[in-house]
Every structure is written in structure tokens, then in C-alpha cells.
N, C-alpha and C positions, 0 to 999 in steps of 0.2 A: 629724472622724471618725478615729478610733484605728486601724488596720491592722497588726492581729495576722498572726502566722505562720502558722497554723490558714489563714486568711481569704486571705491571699496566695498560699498551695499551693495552695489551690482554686479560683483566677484564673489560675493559672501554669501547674502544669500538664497542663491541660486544651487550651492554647495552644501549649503543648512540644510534645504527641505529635502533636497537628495539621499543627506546621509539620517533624515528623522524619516523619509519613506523607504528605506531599505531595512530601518530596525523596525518594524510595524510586524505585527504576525502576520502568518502567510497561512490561507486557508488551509484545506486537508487537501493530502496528495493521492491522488487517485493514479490506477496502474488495473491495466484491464488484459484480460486474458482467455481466450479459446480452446479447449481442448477438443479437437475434431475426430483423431484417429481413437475413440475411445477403446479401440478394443488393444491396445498398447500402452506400458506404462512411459510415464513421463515425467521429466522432472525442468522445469524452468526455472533459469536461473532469476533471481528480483533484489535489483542492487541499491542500495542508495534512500532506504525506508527512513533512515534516521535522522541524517544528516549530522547537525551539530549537535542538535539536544541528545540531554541524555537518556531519558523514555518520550517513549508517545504508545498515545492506544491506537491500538490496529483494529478494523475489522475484514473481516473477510465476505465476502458475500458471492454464494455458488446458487447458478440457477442454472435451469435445463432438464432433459430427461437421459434417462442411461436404462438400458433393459437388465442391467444386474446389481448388485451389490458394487460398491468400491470404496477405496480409502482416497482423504485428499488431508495431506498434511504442509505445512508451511514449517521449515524446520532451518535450523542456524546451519551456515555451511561448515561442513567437515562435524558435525556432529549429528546426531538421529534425533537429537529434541528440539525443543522450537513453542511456540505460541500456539499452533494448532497441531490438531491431529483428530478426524472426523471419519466417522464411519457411514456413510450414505445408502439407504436403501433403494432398490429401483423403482422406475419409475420417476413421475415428476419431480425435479429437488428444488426448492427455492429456501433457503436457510442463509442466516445471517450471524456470524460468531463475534466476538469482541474479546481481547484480552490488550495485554501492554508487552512492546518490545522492549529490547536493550541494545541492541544488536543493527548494523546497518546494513548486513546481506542476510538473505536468506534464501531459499531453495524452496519454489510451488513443487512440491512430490503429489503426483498422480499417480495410482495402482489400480488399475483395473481389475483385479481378481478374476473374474469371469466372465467380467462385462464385453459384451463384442459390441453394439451400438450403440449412438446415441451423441448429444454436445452439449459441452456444460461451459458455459461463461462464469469466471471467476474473475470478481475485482475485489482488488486490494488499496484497502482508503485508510492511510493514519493520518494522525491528529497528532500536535503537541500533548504533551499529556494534563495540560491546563487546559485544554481545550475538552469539553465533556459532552457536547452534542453533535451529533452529525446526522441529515437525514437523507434516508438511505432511500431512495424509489423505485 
């Protein structure tokens, strides 16, 4: 079988723009989460933040209301530190943190301390760490 030029451009580069749209960055990854039974602690597991790269900036972003004081930490698994660790007062919470991971698991830890009601929405959005803006609504 003979393999003209015609025949070979139409194998080729179909292949080309595949593997130039695969290496393109890829927006920020969002990861969203409910804490409902506030009056119980919790710990969610969040896997997969990093991927290949070697840092990216994470933010975190908690909104909601809670009638007590609580802690909400994002921390490396099998260790107690991590990127966050927030102490929230009651009442309405809408806050928004930023630091940089290293790390591709991590662990949302909820502590209610004494909080009995309330739901807080937490999403978790990283970015390559070339990446330096992200807008948050």
C-alpha cells in the first residue's frame, strides 16, 4: 500500500491538534461541599487537588451561617497540618482563604465545638500556581 501526502495529512494532523489540545492549561478545579449535620464533627475526604504539577494555589471559600463558633481546617492526610486552618465565628460566615499546595490528598476537617445549627458550603478551587487569578462569586 502506497502512502501519499494527501493520505498522510489526513492521519497526521488530526493527531497533531489532539496532542497541542491536550497540552493547553486547564482552567481551575473546583470541588464543592455541604456541611449539613453541623452540630457533629466531620472530616471529608478531597483527593486528586494536584494532579501532575508540582504546586498550585488553592482557595478555599466557606459561606453560610452556624449559631456557634467552629474550626474548618484542610489538612494533608495522615498528618494534622495542611494549607488551612480557620477559626469562624457565629453567625453569618462568607470568607475566602488562598495559600499554595504541594500535596495531592487532603482532608476538609469540620469541628463543631459547640455549634448545634446551621450549613456551611465549602468550595475548594486550585489553580496551577502560574496561574494567579481566579474570580470567586
Amino acid at each position: 500500500m502506497q502512502l501519499n501526502t494527501r493520505s498522510f495529512l489526513r492521519i497526521v494532523i488530526p493527531f497533531g491538534l489532539a496532542s497541542l489540545l491536550s497540552c493547553t492549561s486547564r482552567g481551575p478545579s473546583y470541588r464543592e461541599y455541604s456541611i449539613t449535620h453541623c452540630d457533629k464533627d466531620t472530616i471529608i475526604k478531597v483527593e486528586g487537588l494536584l494532579g501532575s504539577k508540582p504546586a498550585k494555589a488553592i482557595y478555599l471559600k466557606i459561606q453560610g451561617n452556624i449559631d456557634d463558633s467552629i474550626h474548618i481546617s484542610l489538612t494533608s492526610i495522615g498528618h494534622d497540618m495542611g494549607p488551612f486552618f480557620v477559626a469562624l465565628p457565629k453567625g453569618k460566615i462568607d470568607t475566602v482563604l488562598k495559600n499554595e499546595i504541594y500535596e495531592d490528598d487532603y482532608n476538609l476537617v469540620y469541628k463543631h465545638k459547640n455549634a448545634k445549627s446551621g450549613i456551611l458550603n465549602c468550595e475548594i478551587i486550585s489553580l496551577f500556581a502560574s496561574q494567579d487569578t481566579v474570580v470567586i462569586k
